[in-house]
C-alpha positions as CSV (number, residue, x, y, z in Angstrom):
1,X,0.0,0.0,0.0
2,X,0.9,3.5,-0.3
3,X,2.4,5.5,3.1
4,X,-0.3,7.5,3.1
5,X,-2.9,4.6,3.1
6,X,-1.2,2.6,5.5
7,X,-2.2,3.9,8.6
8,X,-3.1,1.4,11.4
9,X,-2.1,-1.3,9.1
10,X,0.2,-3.6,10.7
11,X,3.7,-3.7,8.9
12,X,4.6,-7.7,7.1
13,X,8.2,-6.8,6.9
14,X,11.1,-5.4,9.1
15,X,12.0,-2.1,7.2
16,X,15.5,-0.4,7.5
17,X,15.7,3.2,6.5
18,X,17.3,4.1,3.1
19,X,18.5,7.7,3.9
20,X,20.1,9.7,6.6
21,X,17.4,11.9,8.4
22,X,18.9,14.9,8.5
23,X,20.8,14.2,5.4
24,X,23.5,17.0,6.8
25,X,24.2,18.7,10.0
26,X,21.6,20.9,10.3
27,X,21.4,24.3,12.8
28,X,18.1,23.6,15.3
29,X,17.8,27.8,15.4
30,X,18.4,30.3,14.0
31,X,22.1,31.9,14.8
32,X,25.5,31.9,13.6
33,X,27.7,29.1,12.4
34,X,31.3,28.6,14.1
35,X,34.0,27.1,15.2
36,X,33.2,26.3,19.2
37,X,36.5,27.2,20.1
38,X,36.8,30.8,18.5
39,X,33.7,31.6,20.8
40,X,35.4,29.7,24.2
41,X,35.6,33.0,25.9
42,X,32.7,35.1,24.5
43,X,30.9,37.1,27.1
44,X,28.8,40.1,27.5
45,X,31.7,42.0,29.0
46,X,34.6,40.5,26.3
47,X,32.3,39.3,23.5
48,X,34.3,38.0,20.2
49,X,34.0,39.5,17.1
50,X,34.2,37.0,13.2
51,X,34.0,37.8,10.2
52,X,30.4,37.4,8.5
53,X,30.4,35.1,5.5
54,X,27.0,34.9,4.2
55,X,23.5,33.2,4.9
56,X,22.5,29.7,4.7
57,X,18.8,28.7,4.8
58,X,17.0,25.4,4.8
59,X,16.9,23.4,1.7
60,X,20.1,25.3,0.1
61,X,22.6,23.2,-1.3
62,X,25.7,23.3,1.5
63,X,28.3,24.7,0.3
64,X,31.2,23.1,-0.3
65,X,33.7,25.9,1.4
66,X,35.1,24.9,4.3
67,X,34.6,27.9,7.3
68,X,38.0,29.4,7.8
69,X,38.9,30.1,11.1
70,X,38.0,33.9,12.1
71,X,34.9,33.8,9.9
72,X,31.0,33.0,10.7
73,X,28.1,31.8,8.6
74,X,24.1,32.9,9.4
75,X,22.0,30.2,9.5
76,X,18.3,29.8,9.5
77,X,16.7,26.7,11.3
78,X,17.5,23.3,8.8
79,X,19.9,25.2,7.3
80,X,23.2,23.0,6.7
81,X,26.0,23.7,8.1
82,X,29.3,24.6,6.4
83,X,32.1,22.0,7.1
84,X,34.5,22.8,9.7
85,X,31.8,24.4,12.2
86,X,30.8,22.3,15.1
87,X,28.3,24.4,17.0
88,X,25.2,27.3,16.3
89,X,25.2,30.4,18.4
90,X,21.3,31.6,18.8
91,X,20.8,34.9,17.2
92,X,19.6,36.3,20.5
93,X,23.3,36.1,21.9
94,X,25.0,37.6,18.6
95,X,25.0,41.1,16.8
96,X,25.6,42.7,13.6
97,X,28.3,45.5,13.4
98,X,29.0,45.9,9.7
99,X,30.5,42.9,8.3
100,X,31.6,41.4,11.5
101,X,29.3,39.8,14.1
102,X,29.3,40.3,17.4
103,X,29.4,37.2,20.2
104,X,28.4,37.7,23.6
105,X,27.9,34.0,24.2
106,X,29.9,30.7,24.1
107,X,28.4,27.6,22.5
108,X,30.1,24.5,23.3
109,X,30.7,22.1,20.3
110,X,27.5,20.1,19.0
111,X,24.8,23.4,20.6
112,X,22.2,24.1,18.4
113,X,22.8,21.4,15.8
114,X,21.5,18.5,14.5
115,X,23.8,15.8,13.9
116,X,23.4,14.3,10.4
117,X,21.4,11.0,10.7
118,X,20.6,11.4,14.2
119,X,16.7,11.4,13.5
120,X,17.1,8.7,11.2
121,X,20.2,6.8,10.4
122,X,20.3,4.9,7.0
123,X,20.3,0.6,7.6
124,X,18.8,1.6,11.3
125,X,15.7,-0.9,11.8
126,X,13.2,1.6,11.7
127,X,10.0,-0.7,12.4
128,X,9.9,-4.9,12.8
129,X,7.5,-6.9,11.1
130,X,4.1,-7.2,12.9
131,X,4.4,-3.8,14.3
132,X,1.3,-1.2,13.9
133,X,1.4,1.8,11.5
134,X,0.4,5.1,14.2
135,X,0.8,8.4,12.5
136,X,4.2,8.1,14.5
137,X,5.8,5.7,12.5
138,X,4.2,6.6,9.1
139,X,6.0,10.0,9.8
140,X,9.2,7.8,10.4
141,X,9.0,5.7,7.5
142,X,9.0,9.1,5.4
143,X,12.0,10.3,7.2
144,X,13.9,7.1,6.6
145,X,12.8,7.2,2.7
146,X,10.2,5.0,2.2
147,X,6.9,5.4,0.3
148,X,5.1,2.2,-0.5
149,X,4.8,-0.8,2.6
150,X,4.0,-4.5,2.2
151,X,1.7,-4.6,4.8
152,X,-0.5,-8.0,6.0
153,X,-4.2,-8.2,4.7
154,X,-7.2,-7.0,7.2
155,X,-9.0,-10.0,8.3
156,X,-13.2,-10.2,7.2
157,X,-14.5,-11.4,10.2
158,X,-18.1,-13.2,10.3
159,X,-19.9,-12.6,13.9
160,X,-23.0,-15.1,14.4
161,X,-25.6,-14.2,17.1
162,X,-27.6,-17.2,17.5
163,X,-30.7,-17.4,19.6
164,X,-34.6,-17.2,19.3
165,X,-34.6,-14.3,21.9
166,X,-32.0,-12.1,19.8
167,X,-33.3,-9.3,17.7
168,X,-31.0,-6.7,15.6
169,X,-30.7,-3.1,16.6
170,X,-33.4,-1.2,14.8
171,X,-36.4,-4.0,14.9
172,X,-39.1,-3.8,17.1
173,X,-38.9,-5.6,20.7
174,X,-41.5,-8.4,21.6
175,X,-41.4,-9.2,24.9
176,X,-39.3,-11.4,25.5
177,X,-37.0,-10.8,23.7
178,X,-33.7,-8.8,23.5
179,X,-31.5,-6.6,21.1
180,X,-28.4,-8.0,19.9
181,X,-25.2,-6.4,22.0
182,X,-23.6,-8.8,22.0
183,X,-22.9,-8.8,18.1
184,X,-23.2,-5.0,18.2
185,X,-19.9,-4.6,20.6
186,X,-18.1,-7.0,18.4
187,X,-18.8,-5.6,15.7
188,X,-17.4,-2.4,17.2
189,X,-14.2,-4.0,18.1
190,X,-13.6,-5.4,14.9
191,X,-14.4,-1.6,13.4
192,X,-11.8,-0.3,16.0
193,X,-9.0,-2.2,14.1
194,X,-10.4,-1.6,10.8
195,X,-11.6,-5.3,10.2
196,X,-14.2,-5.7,7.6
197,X,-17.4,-7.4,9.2
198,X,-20.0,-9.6,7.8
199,X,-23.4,-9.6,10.7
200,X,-26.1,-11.9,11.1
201,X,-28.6,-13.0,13.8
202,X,-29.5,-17.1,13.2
203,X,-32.9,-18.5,15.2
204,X,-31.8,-21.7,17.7
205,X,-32.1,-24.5,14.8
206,X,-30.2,-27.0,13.5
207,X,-30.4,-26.4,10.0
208,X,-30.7,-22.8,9.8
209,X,-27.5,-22.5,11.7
210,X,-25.7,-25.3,10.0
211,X,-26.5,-23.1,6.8
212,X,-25.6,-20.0,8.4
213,X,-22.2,-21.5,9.2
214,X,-21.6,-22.6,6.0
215,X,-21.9,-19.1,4.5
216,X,-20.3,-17.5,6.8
217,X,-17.4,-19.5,5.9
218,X,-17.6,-18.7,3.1
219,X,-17.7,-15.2,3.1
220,X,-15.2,-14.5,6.1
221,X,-11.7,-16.0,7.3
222,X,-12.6,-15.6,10.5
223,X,-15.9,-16.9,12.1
224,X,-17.2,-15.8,15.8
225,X,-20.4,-17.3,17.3
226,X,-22.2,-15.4,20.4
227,X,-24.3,-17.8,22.0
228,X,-25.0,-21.4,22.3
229,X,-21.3,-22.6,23.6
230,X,-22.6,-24.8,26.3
231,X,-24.6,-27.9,26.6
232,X,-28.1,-26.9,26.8
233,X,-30.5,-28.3,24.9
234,X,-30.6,-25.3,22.9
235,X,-26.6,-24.6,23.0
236,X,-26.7,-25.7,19.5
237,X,-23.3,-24.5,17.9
238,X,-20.7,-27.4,18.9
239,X,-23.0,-30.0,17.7
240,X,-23.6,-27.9,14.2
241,X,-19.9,-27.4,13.9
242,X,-19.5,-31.0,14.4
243,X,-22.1,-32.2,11.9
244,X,-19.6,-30.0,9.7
245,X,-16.7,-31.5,10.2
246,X,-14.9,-29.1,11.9
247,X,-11.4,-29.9,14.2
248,X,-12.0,-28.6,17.5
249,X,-8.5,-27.5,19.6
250,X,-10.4,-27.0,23.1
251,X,-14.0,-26.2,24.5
252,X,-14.0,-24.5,27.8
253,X,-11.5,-23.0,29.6
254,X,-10.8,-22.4,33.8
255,X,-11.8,-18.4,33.2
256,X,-14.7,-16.5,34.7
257,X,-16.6,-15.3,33.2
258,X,-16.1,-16.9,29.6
259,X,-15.4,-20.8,30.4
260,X,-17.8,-22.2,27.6
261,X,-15.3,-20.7,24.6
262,X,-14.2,-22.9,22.2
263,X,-11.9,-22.5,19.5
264,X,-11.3,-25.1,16.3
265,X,-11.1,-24.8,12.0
266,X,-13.7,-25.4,9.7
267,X,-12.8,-26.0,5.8
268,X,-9.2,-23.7,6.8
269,X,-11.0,-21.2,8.6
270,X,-10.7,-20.6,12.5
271,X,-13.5,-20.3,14.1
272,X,-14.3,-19.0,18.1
273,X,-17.2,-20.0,19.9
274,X,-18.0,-17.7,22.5
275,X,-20.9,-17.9,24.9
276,X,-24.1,-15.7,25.0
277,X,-24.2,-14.0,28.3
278,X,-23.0,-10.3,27.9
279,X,-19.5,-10.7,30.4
280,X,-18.8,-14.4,29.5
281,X,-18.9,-13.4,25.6
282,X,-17.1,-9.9,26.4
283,X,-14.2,-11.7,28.4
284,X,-13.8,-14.8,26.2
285,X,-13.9,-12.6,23.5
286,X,-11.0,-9.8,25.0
287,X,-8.9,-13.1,26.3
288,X,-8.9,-15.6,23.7
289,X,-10.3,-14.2,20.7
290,X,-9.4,-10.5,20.1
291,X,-5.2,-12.1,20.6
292,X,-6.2,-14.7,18.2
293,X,-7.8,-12.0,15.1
294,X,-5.2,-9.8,16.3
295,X,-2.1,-12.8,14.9
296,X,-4.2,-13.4,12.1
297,X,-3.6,-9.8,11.4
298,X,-0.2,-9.7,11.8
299,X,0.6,-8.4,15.2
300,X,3.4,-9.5,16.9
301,X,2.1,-8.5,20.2
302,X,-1.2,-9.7,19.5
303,X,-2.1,-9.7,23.3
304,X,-3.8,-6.6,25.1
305,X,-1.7,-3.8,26.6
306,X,0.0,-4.0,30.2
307,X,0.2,-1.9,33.0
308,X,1.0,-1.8,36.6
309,X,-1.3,0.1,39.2
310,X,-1.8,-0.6,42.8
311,X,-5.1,-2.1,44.0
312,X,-7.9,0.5,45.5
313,X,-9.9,-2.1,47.0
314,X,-9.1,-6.2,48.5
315,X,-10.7,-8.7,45.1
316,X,-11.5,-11.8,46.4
317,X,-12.6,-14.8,43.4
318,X,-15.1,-16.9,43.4
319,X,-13.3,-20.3,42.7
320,X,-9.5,-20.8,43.3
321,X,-9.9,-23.4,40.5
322,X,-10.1,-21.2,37.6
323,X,-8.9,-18.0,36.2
324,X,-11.3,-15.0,37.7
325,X,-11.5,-11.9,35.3
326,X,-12.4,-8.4,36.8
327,X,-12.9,-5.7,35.4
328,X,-12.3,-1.5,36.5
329,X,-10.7,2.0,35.8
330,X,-7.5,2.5,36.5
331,X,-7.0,6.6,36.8
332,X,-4.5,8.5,38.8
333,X,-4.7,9.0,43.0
334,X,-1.7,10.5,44.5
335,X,0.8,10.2,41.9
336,X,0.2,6.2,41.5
337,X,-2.0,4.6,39.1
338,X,-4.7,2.8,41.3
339,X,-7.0,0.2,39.5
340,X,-10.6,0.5,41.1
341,X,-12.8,-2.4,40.9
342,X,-16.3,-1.8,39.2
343,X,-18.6,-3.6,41.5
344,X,-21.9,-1.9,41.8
345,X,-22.9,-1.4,38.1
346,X,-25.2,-3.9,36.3
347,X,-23.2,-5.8,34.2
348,X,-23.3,-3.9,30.8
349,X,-22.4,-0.6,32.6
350,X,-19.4,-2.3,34.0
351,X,-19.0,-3.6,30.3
352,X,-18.8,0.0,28.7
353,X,-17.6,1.8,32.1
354,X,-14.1,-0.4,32.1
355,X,-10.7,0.7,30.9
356,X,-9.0,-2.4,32.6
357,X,-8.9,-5.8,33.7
358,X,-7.3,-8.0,36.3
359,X,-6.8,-11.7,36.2
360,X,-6.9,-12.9,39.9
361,X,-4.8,-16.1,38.8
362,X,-5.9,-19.8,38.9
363,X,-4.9,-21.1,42.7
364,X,-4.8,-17.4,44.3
365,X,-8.3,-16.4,46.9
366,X,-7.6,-12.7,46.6
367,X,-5.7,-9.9,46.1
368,X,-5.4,-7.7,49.1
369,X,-6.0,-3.3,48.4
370,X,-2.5,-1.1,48.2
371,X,-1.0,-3.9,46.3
372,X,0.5,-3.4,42.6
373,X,-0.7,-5.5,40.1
374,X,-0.4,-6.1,36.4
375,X,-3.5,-5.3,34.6
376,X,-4.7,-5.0,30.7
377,X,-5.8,-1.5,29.2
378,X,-8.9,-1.4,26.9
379,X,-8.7,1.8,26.0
């Protein structure tokens, strides 16, 4: 793709830069051009006096003179500087007098200057493969000479809300029913990283959502399924998927909420099973899913973010047995990052409220408050 198009793209190869960024040292102000050691002593009270010898702005062509000793050179910010100087001093310390300028200031060697291929330096590594294109590296890849990127393919995902009770955003509600959030929030993930979507809402039947499978595999190279990842007598996916052939790698995991995801390929394409309750299909989704699209895509960091923040509040699990997943803000108390638990909001608001979540690990009761723990950023 071209630069400009390749923004939150994820890079497929490790890209060295091509040119020196600056291509020549390069004065960071405006000032004069010298040789450090001619201004050593400069000071308001003894200032040095060299001879001026011309202006250089930014994008001339350097010159190829050499500054001779007792001579100066005005430069403009980016301006190159003429061989032989090692150092800018800022206009605000210097003064005209006729066809000498006036120093009232030192400037040690390397002041004001920016060292050729400092920014960029050509065969530097400038980004790995797998890493993702932020307006921060595009600018980079510019610098370092680079204008078109191989880039890996966005994955089509298919999302598959099954249920009778399920009903898309935008239809009317019978009671007794429900609107689809499930497939709306991932949907919205999937958006977030630019991943084209195919949506559809399948009633709890065997042969509907054997052909709904089907298509969806056909059309996407990534399936999800929200709902009917357990045994019920209307948890209807597994069996489906079997009747299909598919080569399941694991159903259920020791997590909470989320234990019922399953993972497995049908006809090449992978293919996550995620339960239907609104946390267990959030959390199975975040844990085992999102990492999984997110190495399909090319990411080599495919799992969420990490940071440390102490513990507002003493979390306690459920069952030492498995993996407990809970979710909270972390924002700033003190100076410290302090991860707040979200425990009195239904459980959508604690869905949309969170910006982070902490694993209280398989084998552990709790975590007691004021400790620092490792927790994963959403936002």
């Amino acid at each position: 793709v071209a630069l400009v198009d390749a923004l939150d793209r994820v890079g497929a190869r490790q890209l060295v830069a091509e040119v020196n960024s600056p291509s020549v040292d390069a004065a960071l102000k405006d000032g004069y051009a010298v040789i450090s050691a001619e201004v050593a002593t400069a000071t308001a009270g003894r200032p040095v006096r060299l001879a001026l010898r011309g202006v250089a702005a930014a994008g001339d062509h350097p010159s190829r003179e050499r500054l001779a000793p007792g001579t100066t050179v005005r430069v403009l910010t980016g301006a190159a500087l003429p061989d032989g100087a090692d150092a800018v001093v800022a206009g605000e310390f210097a003064g005209v007098d006729g066809h000498e300028v006036v120093f009232t200031h030192f400037a040690e060697p390397g002041r004001n200057v920016l060292v050729r291929g400092s920014d960029v330096a050509r065969g530097a590594v400038v980004v790995g493969a797998g890493c993702p294109l932020g307006p921060g590296r595009i600018g980079l890849l510019a610098a370092a000479g680079h204008h078109g990127l191989v880039v890996f393919r966005r994955p089509t995902v298919g999302i598959l809300a099954t249920g009778d009770e399920v009903v898309a955003p935008g239809e009317p509600l019978p009671e007794g029913k429900l609107y689809a959030s499930n497939m709306a929030a991932l949907g919205a993930w999937c958006r977030r990283f630019h991943w084209p979507t195919h949506l559809r809402i399948v009633r709890d039947d065997p042969d509907a959502l054997l052909e709904a499978l089907q298509s969806m595999v056909e059309q996407a190279d990534v399936v999800l399924t929200s709902g009917g990842a357990w045994t019920g007598d209307r948890d209807l996916v597994i069996r489906t998927l079997e009747r299909l052939g598919w080569r399941q790698v694991f159903h259920r995991i020791r997590m909470g909420p989320g234990k019922a995801v399953g993972f497995g390929v049908l006809a090449g394409k992978p293919i996550f099973v995620l339960p239907g309750g609104p946390p267990s299909n959030w959390m199975a989704f975040l844990q085992i899913a999102l990492p999984g699209l997110r190495k399909l895509a090319g990411w080599s960091r495919p799992d969420l973010p990490m940071a440390a923040a102490r513990l507002a509040q003493t979390v306690r699990g459920r069952d030492p047995s498995w993996t407990q997943f809970i979710t909270g803000v972390v924002g700033c108390h003190g100076g410290d990052p302090l991860f707040e638990p979200l425990r009195h909001l239904s459980r959508l608001h604690s869905m949309a409220e969170a910006n982070a979540i902490l694993a209280l690990p398989e084998g552990r009761a709790q975590i007691a408050a004021g400790e620092w723990v490792t927790v994963q950023l959403l936002a």
